[in-house]
PLY file of the C-alpha trace (Angstrom):
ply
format ascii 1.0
element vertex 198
property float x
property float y
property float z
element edge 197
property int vertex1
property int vertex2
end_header
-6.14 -19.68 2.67
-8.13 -16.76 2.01
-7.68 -14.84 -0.99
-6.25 -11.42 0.07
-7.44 -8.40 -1.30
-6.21 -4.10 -2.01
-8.30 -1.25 -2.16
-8.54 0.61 -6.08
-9.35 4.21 -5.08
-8.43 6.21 -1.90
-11.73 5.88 0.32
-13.24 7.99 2.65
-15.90 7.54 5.20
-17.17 9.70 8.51
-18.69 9.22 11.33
-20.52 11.57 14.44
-20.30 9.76 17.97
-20.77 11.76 21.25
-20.19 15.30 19.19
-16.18 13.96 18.07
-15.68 13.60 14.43
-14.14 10.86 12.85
-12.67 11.21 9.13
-10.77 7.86 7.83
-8.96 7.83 4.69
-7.78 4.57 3.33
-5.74 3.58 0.54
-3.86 1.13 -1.27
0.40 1.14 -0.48
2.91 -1.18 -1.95
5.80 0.08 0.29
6.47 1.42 4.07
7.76 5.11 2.34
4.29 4.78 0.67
2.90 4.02 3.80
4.43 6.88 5.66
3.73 9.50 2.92
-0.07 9.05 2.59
-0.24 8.92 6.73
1.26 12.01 6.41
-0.46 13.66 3.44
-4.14 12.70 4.88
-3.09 13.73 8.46
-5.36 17.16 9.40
-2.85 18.95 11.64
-5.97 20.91 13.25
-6.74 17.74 14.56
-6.77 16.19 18.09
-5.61 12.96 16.73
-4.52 11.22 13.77
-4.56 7.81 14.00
-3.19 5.43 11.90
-2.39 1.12 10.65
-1.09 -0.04 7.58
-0.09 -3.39 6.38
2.13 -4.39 3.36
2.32 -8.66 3.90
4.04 -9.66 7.39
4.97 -6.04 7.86
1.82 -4.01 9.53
2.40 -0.56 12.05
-0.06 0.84 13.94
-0.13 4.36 16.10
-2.52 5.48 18.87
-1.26 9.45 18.43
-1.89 10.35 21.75
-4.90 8.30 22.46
-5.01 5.68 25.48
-2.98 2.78 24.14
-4.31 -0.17 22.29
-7.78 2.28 22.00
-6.76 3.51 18.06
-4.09 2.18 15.59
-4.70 -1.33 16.80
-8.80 -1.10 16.23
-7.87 0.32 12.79
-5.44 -2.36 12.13
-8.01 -5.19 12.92
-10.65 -3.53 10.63
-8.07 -4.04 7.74
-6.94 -7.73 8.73
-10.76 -8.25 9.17
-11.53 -7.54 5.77
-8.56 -9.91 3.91
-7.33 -6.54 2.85
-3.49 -6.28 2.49
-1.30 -3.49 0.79
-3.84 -0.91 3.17
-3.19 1.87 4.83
-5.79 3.98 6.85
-5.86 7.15 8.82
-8.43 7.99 11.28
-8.58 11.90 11.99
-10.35 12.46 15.02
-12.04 15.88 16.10
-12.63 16.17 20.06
-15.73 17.26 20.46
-15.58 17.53 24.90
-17.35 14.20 25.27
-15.43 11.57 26.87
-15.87 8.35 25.14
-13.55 5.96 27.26
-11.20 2.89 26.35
-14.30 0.97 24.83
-15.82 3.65 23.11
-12.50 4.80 21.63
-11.91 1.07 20.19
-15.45 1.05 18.32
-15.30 4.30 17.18
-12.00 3.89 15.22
-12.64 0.82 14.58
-15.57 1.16 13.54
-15.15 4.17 11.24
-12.04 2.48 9.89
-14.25 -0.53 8.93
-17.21 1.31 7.45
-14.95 3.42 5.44
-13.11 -0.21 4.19
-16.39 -2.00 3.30
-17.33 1.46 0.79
-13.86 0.67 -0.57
-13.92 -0.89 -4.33
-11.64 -3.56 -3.97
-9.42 -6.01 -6.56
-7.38 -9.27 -5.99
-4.11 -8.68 -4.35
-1.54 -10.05 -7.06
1.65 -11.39 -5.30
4.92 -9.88 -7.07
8.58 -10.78 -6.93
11.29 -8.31 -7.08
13.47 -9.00 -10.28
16.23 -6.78 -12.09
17.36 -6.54 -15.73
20.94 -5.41 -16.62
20.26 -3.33 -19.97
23.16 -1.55 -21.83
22.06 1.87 -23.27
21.75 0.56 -26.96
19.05 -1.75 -25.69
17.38 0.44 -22.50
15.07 2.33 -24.47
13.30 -0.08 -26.08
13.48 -2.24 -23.27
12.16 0.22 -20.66
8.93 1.29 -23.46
8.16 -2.26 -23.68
8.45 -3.41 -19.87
5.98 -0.47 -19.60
2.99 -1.49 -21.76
3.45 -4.93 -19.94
0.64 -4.92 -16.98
2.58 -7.77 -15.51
5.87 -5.86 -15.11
6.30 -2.57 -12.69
9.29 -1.03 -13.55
10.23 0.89 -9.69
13.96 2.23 -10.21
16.43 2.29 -12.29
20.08 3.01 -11.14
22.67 3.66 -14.39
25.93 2.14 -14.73
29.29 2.98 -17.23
27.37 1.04 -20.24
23.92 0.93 -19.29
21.37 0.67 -16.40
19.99 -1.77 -13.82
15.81 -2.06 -13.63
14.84 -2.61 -10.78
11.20 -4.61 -11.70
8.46 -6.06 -9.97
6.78 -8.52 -11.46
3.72 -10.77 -11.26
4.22 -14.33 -9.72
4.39 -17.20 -12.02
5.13 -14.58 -14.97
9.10 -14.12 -14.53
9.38 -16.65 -17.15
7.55 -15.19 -19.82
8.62 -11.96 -19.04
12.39 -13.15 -19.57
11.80 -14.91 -22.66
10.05 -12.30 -24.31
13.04 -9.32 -22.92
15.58 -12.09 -24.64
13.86 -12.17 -27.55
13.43 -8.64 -27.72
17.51 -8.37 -27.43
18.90 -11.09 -29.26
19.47 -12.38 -25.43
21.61 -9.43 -24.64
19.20 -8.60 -21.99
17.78 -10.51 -19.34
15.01 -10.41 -16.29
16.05 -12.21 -13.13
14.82 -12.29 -10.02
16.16 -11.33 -6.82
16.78 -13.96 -3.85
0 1
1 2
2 3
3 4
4 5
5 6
6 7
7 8
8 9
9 10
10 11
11 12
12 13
13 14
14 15
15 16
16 17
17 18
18 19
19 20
20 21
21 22
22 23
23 24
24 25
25 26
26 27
27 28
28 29
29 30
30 31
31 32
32 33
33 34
34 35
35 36
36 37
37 38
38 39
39 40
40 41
41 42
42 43
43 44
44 45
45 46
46 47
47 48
48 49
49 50
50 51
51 52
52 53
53 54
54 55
55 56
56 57
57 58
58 59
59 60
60 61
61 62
62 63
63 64
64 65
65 66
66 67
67 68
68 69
69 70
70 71
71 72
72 73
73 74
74 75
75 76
76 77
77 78
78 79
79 80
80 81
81 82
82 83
83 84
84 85
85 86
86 87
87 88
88 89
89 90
90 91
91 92
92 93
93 94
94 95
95 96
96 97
97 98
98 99
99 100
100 101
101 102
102 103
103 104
104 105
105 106
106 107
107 108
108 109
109 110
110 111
111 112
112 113
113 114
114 115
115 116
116 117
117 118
118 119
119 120
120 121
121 122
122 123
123 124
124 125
125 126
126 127
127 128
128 129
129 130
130 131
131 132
132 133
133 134
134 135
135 136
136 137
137 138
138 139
139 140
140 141
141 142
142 143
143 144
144 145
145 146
146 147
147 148
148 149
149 150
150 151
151 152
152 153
153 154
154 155
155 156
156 157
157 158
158 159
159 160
160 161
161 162
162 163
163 164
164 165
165 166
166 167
167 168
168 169
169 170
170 171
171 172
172 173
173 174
174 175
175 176
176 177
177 178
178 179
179 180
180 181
181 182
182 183
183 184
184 185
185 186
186 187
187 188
188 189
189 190
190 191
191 192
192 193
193 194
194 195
195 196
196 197
């Protein structure tokens, strides 16, 4: 199995081909909302097209924007799954610039620019995470929420309160629940727990 990898920094790369400019930004997402929101924050509205693919494990979108189908957000896609990359998303902005480049030319232009701008990326091991929750009452959440914080296992994501307390909603690092448990137990006298979700 090959070792999958994310991007560290948001990455850009550009390309000229037939007198259309191609912009791709690409950038590490851990959700589809995160997904969504950097499409659309590095979308260029002026733009003929903004194309886009991301992929967060089994889940992966793609989107042609007006382009012939299968000529854009597919490309783009395979540049990511070509590189082992997952938790990815990339926009390609596309400027017309009156040359047609036809179904062939469209495919290696965005994919291409999508995969130059992915092999500039600085990249890190993808860490696999499991969703887990703690039930904290208030005397305990403070101290519980400053300590799940300096862990760089532990990702706190939401927290929802209840009548005598609040529910963390956590992701943590595979094959670190344990630890992370025992050590939130410890902290509370076993008043507090981290479990994961099924």
């Amino acid at each position: 199995m090959v070792a999958l990898r994310t991007l560290i920094n948001v990455e850009t790369a550009r390309q000229e081909i037939k007198k259309s400019r191609f912009v791709a930004v690409a950038g590490a997402v851990s959700t589809e909302a995160e997904a969504k929101a950097f499409i659309a924050s590095h979308s260029d509205p002026s733009a003929n097209h903004n194309c886009w693919a991301w992929r967060i494990g089994q889940n992966y979108r793609f989107n042609d924007d007006g382009e012939p189908s299968g000529t854009a957000g597919k490309p783009i896609l395979q540049a990511i799954d070509g590189q082992s990359l997952d938790a990815v998303a990339v926009v390609v902005t596309r400027w017309f610039g009156g040359v047609l480049l036809g179904s062939g030319g469209l495919i290696r232009a965005y994919g291409g620019t999508a995969a130059q701008c992915l092999r500039e990326a600085e990249t890190e091991p993808l860490i696999a995470r499991v969703s887990a929750f703690a039930e904290c009452g208030f005397s305990d959440l403070a101290l519980v929420q400053s300590r799940l914080a300096a862990l760089s296992t532990v990702e706190i994501i939401d927290q929802a309160f209840t009548g005598n307390g609040a529910t963390l909603d956590l992701l943590v690092h595979e094959g670190h629940l344990v630890e992370v448990d025992q050590f939130i137990a410890d902290l509370t006298s076993g008043k507090v727990r981290v479990t994961q979700r099924l």
